[in-house]
Structures are given as structure tokens and as C-alpha cells.
C-alpha positions, 0 to 999 in steps of 0.5 A: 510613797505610793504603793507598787501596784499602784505604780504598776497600774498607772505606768501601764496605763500611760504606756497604752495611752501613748501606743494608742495616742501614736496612732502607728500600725502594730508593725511599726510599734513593734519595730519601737517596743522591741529594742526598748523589751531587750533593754528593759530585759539586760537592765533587768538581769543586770538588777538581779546579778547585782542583787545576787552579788551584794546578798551572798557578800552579806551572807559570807559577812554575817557567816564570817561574824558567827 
């Protein structure tokens, strides 16, 4: 699997390529890139409630075993 940096640097990289390859003023990529930040944040908080919820289920089951 290729290593997460690595992941992190070539996704930038296509991101910017396709906000430069559109051509479109900041205004409207604004107007793009802000409703698609907020999904990306609800997803995010989403991962880490979930997250959080599946380690205190494991904490409480490895405090039920001991």
C-alpha cells in the first residue's frame, strides 16, 4: 500500500491541477470548493464519532474481561 504522505501529496497535487486546469476566477471556485470543505468536515466529524464510539465499546469490553 503506498504510504499515506505519499497519498496526501499526489491528491493535493491533482487537486490543484484541476483548479488550475478549470481556468475559473477564485470567486467562483469558491462558490465549488465550499460546499464540497463542509461535506468533507460532517464526513470527517462523522469518522471520529464513529471512531470514538467502537474504541469506548472496546475499552468497556476489555474492562468487562479483567
Amino acid at each position: 500500500m503506498k504510504p499515506i504522505s505519499l497519498i496526501i501529496r499526489d491528491t493535493q497535487k491533482a487537486i490543484v491541477e484541476a483548479i488550475n486546469g478549470s481556468q475559473l476566477p477564485p470567486s467562483i471556485l469558491d462558490q465549488i470548493i465550499a460546499p464540497i470543505h463542509a461535506q468533507i468536515a460532517q464526513a470527517a466529524q462523522q469518522e471520529i464519532a464513529q471512531a470514538e464510539k467502537e474504541y469506548k465499546k472496546e475499552e468497556q469490553k476489555d474492562a468487562e474481561s479483567n
